[in-house]
BAGU-751851 format. One line per field, with one value per residue (C-alpha): chain; residue number from 1; z, x, y. Coordinates in Angstrom, 3 decimals. Each point is the difference from the previous one (the first is absolute). Layout:
# residues N
kette <- (A ...)
nr <- (NUM ...)
zz <- (Z ...)
xx <- (X ...)
yy <- (Y ...)
***
This chain:
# residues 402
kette <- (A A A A A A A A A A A A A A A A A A A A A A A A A A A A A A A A A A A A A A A A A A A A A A A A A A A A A A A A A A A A A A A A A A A A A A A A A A A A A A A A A A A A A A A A A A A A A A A A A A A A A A A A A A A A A A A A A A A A A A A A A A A A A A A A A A A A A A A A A A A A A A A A A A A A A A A A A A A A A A A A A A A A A A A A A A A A A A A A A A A A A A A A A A A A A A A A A A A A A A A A A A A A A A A A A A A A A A A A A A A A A A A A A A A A A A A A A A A A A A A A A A A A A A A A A A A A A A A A A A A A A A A A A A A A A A A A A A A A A A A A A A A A A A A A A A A A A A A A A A A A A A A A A A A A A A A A A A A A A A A A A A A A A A A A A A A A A A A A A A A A A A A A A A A A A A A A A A A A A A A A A A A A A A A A A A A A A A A A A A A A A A A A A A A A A A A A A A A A A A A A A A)
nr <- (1 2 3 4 5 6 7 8 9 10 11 12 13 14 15 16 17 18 19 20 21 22 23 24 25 26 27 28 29 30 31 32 33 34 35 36 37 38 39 40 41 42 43 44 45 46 47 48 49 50 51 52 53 54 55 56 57 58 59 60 61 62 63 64 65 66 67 68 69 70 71 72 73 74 75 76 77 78 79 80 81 82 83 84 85 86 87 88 89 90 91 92 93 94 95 96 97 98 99 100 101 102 103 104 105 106 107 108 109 110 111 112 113 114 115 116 117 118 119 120 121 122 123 124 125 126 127 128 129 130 131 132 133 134 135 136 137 138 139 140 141 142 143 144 145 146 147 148 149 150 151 152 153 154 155 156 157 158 159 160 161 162 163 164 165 166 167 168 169 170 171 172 173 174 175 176 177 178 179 180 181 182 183 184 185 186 187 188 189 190 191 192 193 194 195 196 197 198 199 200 201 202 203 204 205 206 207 208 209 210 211 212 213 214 215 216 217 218 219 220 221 222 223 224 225 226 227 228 229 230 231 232 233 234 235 236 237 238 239 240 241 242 243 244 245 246 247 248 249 250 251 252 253 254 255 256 257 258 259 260 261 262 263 264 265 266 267 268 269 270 271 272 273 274 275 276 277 278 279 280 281 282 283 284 285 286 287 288 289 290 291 292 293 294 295 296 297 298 299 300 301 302 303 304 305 306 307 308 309 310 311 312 313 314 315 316 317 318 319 320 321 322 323 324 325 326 327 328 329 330 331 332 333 334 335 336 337 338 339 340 341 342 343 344 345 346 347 348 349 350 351 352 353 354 355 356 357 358 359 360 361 362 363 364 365 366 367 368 369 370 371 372 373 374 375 376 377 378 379 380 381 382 383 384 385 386 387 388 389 390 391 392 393 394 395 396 397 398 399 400 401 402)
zz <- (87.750 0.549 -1.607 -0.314 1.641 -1.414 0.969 -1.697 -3.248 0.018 -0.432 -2.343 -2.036 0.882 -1.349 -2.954 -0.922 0.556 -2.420 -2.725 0.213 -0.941 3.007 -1.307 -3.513 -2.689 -2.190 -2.308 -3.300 0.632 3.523 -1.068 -2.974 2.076 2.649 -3.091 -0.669 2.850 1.155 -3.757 0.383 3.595 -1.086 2.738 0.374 2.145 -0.796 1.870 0.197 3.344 2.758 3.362 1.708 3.811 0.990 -2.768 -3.647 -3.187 -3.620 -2.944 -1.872 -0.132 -2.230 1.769 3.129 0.321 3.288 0.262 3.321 2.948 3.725 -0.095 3.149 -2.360 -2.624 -1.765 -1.812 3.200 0.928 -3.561 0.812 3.051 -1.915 -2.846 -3.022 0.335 -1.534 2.332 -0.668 2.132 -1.406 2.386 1.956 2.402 1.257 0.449 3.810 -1.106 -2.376 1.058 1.719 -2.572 -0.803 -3.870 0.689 2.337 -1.941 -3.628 -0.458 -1.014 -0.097 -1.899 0.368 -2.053 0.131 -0.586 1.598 -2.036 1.064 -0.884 -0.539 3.451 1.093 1.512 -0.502 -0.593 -1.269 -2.147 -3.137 0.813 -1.181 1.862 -0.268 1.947 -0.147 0.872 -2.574 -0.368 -2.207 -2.663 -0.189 -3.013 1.216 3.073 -2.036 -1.932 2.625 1.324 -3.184 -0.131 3.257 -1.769 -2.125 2.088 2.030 -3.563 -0.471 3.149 -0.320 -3.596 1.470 2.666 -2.173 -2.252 2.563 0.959 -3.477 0.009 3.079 -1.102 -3.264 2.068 2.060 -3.105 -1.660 3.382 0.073 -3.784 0.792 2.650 -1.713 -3.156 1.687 1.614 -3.185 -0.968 3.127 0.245 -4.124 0.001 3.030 -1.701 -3.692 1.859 1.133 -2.864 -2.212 1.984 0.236 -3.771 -0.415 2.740 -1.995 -3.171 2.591 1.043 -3.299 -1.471 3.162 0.843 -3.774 0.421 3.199 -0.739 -1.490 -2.389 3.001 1.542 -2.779 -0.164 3.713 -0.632 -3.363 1.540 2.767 -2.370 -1.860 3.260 1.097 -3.584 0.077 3.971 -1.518 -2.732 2.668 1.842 -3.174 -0.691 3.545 -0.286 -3.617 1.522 3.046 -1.932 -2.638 1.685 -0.252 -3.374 -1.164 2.182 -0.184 -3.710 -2.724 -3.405 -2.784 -3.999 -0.695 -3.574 0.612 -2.127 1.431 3.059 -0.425 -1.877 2.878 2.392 -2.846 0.646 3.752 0.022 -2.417 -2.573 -1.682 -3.467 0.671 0.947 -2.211 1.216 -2.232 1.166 -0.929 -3.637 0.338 1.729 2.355 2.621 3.340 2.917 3.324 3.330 -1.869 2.659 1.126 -3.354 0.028 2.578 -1.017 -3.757 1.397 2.168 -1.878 -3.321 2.510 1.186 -3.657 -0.929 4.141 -0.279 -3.376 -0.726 -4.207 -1.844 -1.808 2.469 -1.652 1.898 -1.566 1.384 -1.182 0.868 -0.631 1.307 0.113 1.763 3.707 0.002 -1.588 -0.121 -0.037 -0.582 -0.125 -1.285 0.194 -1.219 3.770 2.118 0.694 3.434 1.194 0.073 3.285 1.104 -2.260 2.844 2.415 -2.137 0.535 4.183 1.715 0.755 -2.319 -2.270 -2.949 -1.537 1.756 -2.128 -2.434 -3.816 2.392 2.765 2.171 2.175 0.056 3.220 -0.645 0.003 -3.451 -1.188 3.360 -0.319 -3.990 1.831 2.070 -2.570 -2.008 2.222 0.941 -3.320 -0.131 -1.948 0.032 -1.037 -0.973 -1.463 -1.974 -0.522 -0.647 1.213 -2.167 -2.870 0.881 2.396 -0.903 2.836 -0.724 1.697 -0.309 1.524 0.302 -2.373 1.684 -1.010)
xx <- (135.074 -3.290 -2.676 -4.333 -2.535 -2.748 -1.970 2.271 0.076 -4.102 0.175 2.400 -2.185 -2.883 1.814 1.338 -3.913 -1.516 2.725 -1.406 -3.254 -2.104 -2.128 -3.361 0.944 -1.976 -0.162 2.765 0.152 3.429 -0.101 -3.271 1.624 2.233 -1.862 -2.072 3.718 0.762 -3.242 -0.025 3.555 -0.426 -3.623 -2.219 -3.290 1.660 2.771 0.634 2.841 -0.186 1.434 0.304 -0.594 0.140 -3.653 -0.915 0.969 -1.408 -0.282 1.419 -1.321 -1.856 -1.327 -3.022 -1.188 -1.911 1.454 2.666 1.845 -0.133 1.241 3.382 -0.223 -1.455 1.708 1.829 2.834 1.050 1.562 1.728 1.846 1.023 2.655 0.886 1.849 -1.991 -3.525 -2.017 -2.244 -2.667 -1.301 -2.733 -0.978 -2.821 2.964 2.584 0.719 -0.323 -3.113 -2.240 -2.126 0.266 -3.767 1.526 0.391 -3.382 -2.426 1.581 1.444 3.397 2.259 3.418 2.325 2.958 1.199 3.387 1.221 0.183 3.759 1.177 3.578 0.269 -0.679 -3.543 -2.919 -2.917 -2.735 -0.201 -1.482 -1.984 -1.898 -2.988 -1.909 -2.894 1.767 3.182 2.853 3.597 1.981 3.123 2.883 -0.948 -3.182 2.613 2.377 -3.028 -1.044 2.785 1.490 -3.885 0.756 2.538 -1.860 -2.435 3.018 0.868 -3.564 0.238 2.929 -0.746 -3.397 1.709 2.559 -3.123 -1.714 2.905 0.159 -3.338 0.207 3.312 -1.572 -3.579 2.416 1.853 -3.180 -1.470 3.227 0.156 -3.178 0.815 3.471 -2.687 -2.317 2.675 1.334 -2.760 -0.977 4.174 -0.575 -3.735 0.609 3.830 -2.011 -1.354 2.752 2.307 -2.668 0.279 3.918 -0.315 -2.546 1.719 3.109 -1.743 -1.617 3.558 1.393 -3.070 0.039 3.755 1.438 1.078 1.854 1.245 3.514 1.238 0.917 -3.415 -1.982 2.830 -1.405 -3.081 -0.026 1.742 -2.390 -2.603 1.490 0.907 -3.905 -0.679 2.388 -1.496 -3.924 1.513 1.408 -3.566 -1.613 1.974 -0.514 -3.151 -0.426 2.367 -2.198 -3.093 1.069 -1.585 -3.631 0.706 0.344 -2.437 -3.199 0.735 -2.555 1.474 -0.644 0.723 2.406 1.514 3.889 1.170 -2.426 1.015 3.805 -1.152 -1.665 2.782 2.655 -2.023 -0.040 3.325 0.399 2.585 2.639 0.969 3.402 -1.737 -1.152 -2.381 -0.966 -3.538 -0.426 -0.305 -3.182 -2.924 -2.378 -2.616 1.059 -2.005 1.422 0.335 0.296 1.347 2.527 1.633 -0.933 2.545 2.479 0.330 -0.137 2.858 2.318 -0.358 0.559 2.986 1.590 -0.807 1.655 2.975 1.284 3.368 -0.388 -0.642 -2.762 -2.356 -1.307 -2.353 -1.624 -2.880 -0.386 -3.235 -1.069 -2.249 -0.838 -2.922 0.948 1.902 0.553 3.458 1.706 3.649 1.144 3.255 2.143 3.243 0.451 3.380 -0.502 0.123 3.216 -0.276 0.691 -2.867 -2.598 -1.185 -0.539 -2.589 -2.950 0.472 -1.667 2.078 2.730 1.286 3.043 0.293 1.662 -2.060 -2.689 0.012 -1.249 2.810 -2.680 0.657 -2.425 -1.949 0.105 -3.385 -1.716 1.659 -0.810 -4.119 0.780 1.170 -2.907 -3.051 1.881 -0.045 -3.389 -1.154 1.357 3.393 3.484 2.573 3.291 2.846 3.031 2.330 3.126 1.822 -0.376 -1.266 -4.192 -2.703 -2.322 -2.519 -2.206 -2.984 -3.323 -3.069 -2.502 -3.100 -3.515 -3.179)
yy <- (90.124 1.995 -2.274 0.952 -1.559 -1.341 2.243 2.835 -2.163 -0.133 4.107 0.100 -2.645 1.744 3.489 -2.017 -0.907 3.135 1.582 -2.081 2.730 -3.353 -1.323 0.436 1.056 -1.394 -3.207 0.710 -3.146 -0.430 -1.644 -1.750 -1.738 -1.311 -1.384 -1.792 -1.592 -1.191 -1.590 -1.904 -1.099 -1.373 -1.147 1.787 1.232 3.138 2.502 3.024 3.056 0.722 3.027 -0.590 3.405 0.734 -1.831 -1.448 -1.729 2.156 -1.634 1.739 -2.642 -3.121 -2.635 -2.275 1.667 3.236 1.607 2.996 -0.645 -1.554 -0.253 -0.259 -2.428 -2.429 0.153 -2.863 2.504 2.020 -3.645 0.378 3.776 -1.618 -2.138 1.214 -1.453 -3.230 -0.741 -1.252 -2.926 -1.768 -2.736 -0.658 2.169 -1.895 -1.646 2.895 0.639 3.776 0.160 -2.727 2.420 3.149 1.433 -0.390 -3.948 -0.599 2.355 0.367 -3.478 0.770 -2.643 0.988 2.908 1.011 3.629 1.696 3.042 3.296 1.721 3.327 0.917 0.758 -3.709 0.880 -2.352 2.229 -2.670 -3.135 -1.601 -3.294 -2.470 -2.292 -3.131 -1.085 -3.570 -1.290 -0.010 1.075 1.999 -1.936 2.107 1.023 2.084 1.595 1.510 0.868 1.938 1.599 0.955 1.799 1.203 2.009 1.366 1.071 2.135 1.624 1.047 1.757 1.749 0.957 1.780 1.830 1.528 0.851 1.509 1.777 1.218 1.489 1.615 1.953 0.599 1.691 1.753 1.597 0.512 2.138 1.558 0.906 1.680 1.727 1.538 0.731 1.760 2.113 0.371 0.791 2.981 1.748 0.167 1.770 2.323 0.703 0.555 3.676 1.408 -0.626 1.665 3.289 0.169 -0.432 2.835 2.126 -0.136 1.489 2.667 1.264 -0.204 2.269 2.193 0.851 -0.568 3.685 -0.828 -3.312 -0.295 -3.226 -1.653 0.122 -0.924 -3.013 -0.820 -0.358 -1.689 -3.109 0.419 -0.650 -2.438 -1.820 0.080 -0.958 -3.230 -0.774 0.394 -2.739 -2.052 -0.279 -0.748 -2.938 -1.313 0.328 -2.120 -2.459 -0.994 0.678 -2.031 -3.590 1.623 1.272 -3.653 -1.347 2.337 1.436 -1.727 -1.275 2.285 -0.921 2.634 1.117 -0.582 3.315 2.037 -1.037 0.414 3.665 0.809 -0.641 1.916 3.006 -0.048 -0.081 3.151 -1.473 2.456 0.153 -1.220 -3.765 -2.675 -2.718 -2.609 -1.668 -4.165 -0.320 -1.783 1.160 -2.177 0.122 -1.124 -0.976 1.170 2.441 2.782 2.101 -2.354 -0.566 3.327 1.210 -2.972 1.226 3.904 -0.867 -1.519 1.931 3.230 -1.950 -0.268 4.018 0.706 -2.374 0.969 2.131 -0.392 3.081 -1.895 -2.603 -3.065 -1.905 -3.420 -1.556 -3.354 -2.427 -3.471 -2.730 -3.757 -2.011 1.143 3.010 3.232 0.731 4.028 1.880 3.180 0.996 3.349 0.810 1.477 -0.003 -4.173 -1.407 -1.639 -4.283 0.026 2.087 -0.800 -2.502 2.794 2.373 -1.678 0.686 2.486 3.501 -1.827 2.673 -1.038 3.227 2.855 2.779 0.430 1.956 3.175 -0.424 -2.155 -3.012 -2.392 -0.950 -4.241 -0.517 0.210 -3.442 -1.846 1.104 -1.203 -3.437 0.277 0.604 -2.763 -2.514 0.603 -0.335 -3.625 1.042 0.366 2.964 -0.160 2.462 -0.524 3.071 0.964 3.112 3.289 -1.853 -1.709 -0.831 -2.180 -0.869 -3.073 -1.381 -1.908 0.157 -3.002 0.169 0.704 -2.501)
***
């Protein structure tokens, strides 16, 4: 059986420290209140977290000296990593074969060493927590499993940071990379915009030009053409509010806004027919909010009830109330409903329940994902409840502004 050297262990522990991203990191309160503990409960002037690096020991943290690191050929807790699971205690050290001459016991007077090893999961010892005296003394058993049991602790802390930092580097690497897919988004959608506008007008061109020429089959041609660019033009637009919808939260101020006139405003936007009834909150109120998010969240979903609706009369209630924190919004239709078991699936992006629209449209599964979106970014939550060719009702809140 193959087994390393120690040489081959010292890299790996050296590799298992350096993962830990925390050599020369700053004084974090966590290690420091534990260093505090440990020198009250063994009763010492000195207290230190310590990492023993290639050439030299570095403190995380320390309670009663004022240096960082040190020599590692000096140091009292490189003795400590070299046999682990043990604390190791000298009680004096002007008498210990091994210290009596140590610049720390000549020049700085120390006298007592206790320190414990601190062990990952993988059984490496990558530093210690110890205590000193500049007299002789000795730990009970009390103060040992004291500190080793602190020793522990110390190991959680580190791990717990790591997988933190890990965290935040994943979550700056989806951040850049959200930014790069937004600003592509954001480039394919602009330079598409231009060339969807001229098949559209080229369409009306030929149709004007060569309506003598053109039979019923022609003109069929290029109406779906147009309707085709029409629905594409659409689909870019709703790309575009979905990965524009972060600065529209972010960079929009908070306006007072009249709630009917805004939900009036948005009712004639979306050109209502005769044939559709939409009852506004019974009571009025003034709001304070991103207008332009809720906005786009109210435009969205009220379109979504007049879109999504196979009665020969549309009802659409919008409901609102508030308390302290939040403001809270529904809107209800008497629509075709959403089957239970996808209901879950219509707030994801380029999800689509519906097969076709009132016009013989499919949807593109974006609008309710940049609803999500704007929502949660205004410190809310949206829900639905539904039930197949009978109601929608889409609920959500949105966090109050100061």
């Amino acid at each position: 059986m193959q087994t390393s050297t120690p040489s081959e262990i010292e890299q790996k522990r050296l590799r298992a420290l350096k993962s830990l991203n925390i050599l020369d990191s700053q004084p974090e309160k966590e290690y420091d209140d534990l260093t505090e503990l440990v020198a009250y409960i063994c009763d010492t002037p000195v207290a230190m977290i310590s990492l023993i690096d290639k050439d030299r020991q570095w403190i995380k943290s320390k309670i009663g000296i004022d240096f960082c690191e040190t020599e590692r050929k000096i140091s009292f807790c490189t003795h400590v990593i070299n046999q682990p699971d043990e604390i190791y205690e000298i009680e004096d050290t002007s008498t210990h074969e091994l210290f009596k001459n140590n610049p720390f016991v000549i020049e700085e007077g120390v006298r007592f060493y206790a320190g414990a090893p601190l062990i990952n999961e993988n059984g490496y010892a990558l530093g210690t927590i110890c205590v000193i005296d500049f007299k002789p003394k000795t730990l009970s058993d009390q103060q040992k499993i004291a500190l080793k049991n602190l020793a522990n602790q110390v190991v959680k802390l580190f791990e717990l940071r790591s997988k933190n930092e890990n965290l935040r580097e994943v979550q700056r690497n989806l951040k850049e990379k959200n930014t790069q897919l937004r600003n592509f988004a954001g480039v394919v959608s602009h330079d598409m915009k231009m060339p969807l506008a001229n098949i559209i007008v080229t369409i009306d061109i030929l149709k004007s030009k060569y309506k003598k020429v053109l039979d019923e089959a022609g003109f069929d041609y290029l109406n779906n053409l147009k309707q085709s660019a029409f629905k594409m033009s659409d689909y870019i637009s709703n790309i575009l509010t979905h990965y524009e919808s972060d600065e529209i939260t972010e960079k929009q101020a908070k306006e007072n806004i009249d709630l009917h006139e805004l939900l009036e405003n948005i009712i004639e936007l979306l050109d209502v027919n005769d044939n559709c009834e939409i009852n506004l909150p019974a009571q009025n109120t003034q709001i304070k909010c991103n207008k332009t998010a809720v906005e786009q969240i109210l435009l969205n979903l009220i379109g979504n009830s007049l879109k999504y609706n196979d009665k020969e009369k549309i009802i659409v209630d919008i409901d609102f109330s508030e308390d302290d924190s939040y403001y809270y919004f529904s809107v209800k239709d008497n629509g075709i409903g959403i089957p239970k078991e996808k209901q879950k699936d219509i707030f994801k992006l380029f999800s689509t329940v519906a097969e076709k629209d009132r016009r013989g449209q499919k949807g593109n599964g974006i609008g309710l994902s940049t609803v999500r979106k704007l929502i949660n970014n205004l410190g809310g939550k949206i829900d639905v409840e539904s039930e197949k060719g009978i109601y929608t009702k889409i609920s959500f809140s949105i966090e109050k502004c100061e």
